[in-house]
N, C-alpha and C positions, 0 to 999 in steps of 0.2 A: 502590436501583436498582429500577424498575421491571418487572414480571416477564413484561413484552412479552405479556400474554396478547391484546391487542387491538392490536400493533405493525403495523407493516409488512413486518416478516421474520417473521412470526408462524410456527413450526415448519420455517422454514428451516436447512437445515445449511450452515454456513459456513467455509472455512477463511481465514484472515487468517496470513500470512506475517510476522516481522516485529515480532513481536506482544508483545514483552517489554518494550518501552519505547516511547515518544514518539508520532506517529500512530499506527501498529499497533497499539500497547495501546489509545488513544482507539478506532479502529476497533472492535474486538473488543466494548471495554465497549459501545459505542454499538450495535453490533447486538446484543446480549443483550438490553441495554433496548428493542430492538425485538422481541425476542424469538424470534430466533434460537438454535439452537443452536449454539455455536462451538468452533471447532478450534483452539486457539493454537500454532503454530509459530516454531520461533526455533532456534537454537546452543545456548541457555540458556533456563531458566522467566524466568530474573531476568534482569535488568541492572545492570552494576556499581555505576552513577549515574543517576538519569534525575529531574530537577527537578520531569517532569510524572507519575511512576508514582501518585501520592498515598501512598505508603507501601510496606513493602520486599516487600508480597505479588507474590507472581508475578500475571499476568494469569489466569489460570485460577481460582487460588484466589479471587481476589477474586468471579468470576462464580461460582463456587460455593458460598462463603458468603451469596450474595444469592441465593439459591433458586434457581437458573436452573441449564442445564447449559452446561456448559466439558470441555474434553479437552486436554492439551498434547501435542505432541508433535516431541521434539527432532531437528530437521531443518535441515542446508546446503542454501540451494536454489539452489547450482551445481553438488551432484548427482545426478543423471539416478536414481543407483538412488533415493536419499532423497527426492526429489520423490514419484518412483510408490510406495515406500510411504507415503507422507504422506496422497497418495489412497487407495490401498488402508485404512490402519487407520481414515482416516474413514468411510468404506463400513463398514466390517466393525464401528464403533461403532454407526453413525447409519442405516445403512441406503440413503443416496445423499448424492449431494453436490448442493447448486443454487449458491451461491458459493465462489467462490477471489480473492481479494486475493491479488494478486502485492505486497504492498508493503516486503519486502526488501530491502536495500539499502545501500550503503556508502558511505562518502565520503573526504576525507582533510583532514588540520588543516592549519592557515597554512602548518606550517615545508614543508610538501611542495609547495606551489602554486609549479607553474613554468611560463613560460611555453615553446610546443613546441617551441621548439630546444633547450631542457633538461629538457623531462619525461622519468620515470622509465619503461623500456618495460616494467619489472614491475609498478610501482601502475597501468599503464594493463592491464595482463592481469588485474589481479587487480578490478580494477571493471568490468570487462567480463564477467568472470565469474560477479558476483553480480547485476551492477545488470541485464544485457540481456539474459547467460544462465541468469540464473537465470526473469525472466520468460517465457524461452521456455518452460524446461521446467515453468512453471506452466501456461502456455497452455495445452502440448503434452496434459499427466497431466488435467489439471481437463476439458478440449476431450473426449476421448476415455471420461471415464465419463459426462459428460452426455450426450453422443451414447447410449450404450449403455441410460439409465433412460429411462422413459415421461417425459413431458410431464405440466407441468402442468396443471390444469384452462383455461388461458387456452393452453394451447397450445404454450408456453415452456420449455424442457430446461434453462435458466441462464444464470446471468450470471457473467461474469469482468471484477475490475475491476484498471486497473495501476495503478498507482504511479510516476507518472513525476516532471516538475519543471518550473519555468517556464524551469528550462534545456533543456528539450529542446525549446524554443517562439524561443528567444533565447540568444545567446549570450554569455560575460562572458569577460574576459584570464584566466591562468593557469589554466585550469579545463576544458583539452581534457577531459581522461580522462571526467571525469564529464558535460559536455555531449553528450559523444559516448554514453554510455551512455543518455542520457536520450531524447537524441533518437532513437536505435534504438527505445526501446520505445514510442514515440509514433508511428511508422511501422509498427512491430511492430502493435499494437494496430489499427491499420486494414488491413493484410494479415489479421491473425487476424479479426477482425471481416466481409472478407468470405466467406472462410469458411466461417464458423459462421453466415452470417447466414440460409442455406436451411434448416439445423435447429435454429431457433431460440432460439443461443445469443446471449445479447449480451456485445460485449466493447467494454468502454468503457476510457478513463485520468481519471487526476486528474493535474493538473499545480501541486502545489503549489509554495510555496519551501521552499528546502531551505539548510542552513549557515549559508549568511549573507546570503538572499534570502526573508525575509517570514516563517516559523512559527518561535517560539518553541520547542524544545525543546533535547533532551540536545546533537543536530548543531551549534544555533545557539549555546550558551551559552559556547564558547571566545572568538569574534566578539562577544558582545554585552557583555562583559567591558570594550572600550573605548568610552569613554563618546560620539568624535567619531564614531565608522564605526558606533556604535548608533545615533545621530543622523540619519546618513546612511541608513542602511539600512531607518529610519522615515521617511523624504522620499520613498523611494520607490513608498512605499506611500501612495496619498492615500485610502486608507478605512480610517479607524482604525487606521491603523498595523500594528503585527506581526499577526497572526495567532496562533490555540493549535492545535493539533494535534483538537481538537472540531470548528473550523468546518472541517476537511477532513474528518473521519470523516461528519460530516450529510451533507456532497455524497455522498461513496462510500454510502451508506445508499439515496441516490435513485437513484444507479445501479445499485444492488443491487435494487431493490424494482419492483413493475408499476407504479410512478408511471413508471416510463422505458419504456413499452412500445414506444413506436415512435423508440428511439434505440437506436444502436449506430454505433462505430466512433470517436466522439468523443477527443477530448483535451481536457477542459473543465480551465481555468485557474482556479485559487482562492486568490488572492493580490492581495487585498486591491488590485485596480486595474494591481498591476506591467505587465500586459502589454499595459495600455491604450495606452500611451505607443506 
């Protein structure tokens, strides 16, 4: 790994929600090798399974053994106390925070997808919990220490980037609970975004795929197990087909960085063409 010493997060403090498998881990690695300092947050260091970890080291560990610094720190971020200490011990490591990836999140397997005159009104509380409220209260904690540190030399107090979906762009059958979460942090992110936009914090989303719409990871690997709706799921994407969990972390890395100086508020789509249609 690269020791970011000439990156574009170069001595940035970062936290990445999320962070123990699939995008989240991508993210995290990807800004170290910018050279970033990072904060990995999650339930857990590890993840039970995850195809894309490269091996069973926590996210942390692995940035640590590569010369760089990492921090974990175990956090639900649906709640309000665990969010604000999340910020708090990054502070109290690193000194300030300029990034927060909200990119936490939940979903649920085939047997539960139903459409809304049969969805479940607990798996709908309980992803609305993590997916929309948990990014508020990233907003909310990350919004409120950037406000309180100096600026950077350009002038910039931080960026906050979410984690959304190209379901919260579009809509697909059986899959209320989760389009509804998505699409909140996608409207989320441009209420936050004005905001923060007088004390120049930027607050962008990524909308990638998620399950069994366009990134390849731990979410997508129950779905892509049959070989006809793997198929399928590859037609929909006319640029090279699926997506890794890397080509979303580089977009969140620009949104993270003074390459995006005069963007905020965005929901940019990264899935391989899906939303062209």
């Amino acid at each position: 790994m690269d020791n970011g010493a000439c990156g574009r997060l170069h001595n940035k403090v970062a936290v990445v929600t999320g962070s123990s498998s699939g995008i989240g881990r991508a993210i995290a690695l990807r800004f170290s090798s910018e050279g970033a300092h990072v904060v990995c947050a999650d339930t857990e260091p590890t993840a039970d399974s995850d195809s894309d970890s490269g091996g069973d080291d926590a996210t942390h560990d692995v940035i640590l053994k590569s010369g760089c610094n990492a921090l974990f720190v175990a956090t639900n971020v649906g709640c309000s106390r665990e969010v604000e200490d999340l910020v708090r011990a990054t502070v109290s490591h690193y000194g300030r925070l300029d990034i927060f990836v909200n990119n936490a999140g939940i979903t649920f397997d085939l047997e539960t997808l139903q459409p809304i005159w049969s969805a479940d009104e607990e798996l709908w509380d309980d992803i609305q919990q993590v997916n929309s409220k948990g990014v508020f209260l990233g907003c909310k904690y990350a919004s409120r220490q950037m406000l309180s540190q100096e600026p950077h030399p350009n002038g910039d107090r931080g960026w906050i980037v979410n984690v959304a979906s190209i379901f919260g762009m579009v809509g697909t059958s059986n899959f209320a609970s989760y389009c509804a979460s998505k699409g909140a942090i996608v409207n989320m992110t441009k209420a936050v975004a004005l905001d923060c936009a007088p004390h120049r914090i930027h607050v962008n989303c990524i909308c990638p795929g998620c399950k069994h719409a366009g990134t390849s990871s731990q979410m997508t690997s129950e779905v892509l197990r049959d070989e006809e709706t793997q198929e399928h799921i590859i037609s929909l994407h006319p640029f090279r087909g699926l997506g890794i969990p890397d080509d979303i972390a580089r977009a969140v890395v620009f949104l993270a960085s003074e390459d995006s100086s005069w963007i905020t508020g965005v929901a940019l789509p990264v899935d391989g063409g899906y939303t062209a249609r």
